[in-house]
C-alpha positions, 0 to 999 in steps of 0.5 A, spaced: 606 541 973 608 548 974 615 550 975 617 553 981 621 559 978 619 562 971 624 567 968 621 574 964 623 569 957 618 564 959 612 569 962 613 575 955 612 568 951 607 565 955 603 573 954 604 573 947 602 566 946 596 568 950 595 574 947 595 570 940 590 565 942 585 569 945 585 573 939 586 567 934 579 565 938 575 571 936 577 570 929 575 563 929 569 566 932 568 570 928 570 566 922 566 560 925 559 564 925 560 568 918 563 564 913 562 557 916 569 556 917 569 551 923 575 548 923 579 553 928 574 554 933 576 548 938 583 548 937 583 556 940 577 556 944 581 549 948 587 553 949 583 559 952 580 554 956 587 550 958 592 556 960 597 552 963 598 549 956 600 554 954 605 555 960 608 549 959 608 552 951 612 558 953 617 554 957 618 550 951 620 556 947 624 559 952 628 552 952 629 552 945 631 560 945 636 558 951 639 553 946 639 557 939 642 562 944 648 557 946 648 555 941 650 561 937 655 563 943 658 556 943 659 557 935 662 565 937 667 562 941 670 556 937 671 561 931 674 566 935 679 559 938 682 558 932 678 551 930 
């Protein structure tokens, strides 16, 4: 499900976590073909082949990011409130 409004949180998170993955993927390869360490290839090459997955990660994280951000601002004012 795509969301019809992504925020600029959502889209920076989604263009590091793609950015991560694409190059966790090299690394795996690499790993993969030189050492025979295998077990990283098919968890990044699914996210290089699924990118809405990744999306849908992205507006996980800004969620929580929105929470932990309300959070601190509800925390500020109850300080300040005298609670």
């Amino acid at each position: 499900m795509v969301d019809d409004f992504a925020g600029p949180r959502k889209l920076r998170y989604f263009l590091y976590l793609l950015l991560f993955v694409v190059f966790g993927a090299v690394i795996s390869k690499i790993l993969a073909d030189f050492y025979g360490i295998e077990f990283l290839e098919p968890i990044f090459w699914w996210f290089v082949e699924n990118p809405m997955a990744l999306f849908e990660l992205a507006g996980f994280f800004s969620i929580i990011a929105l929470i932990v951000i309300v959070g601190a601002k509800v925390l500020e004012l109850a300080d300040d409130s005298g609670f």
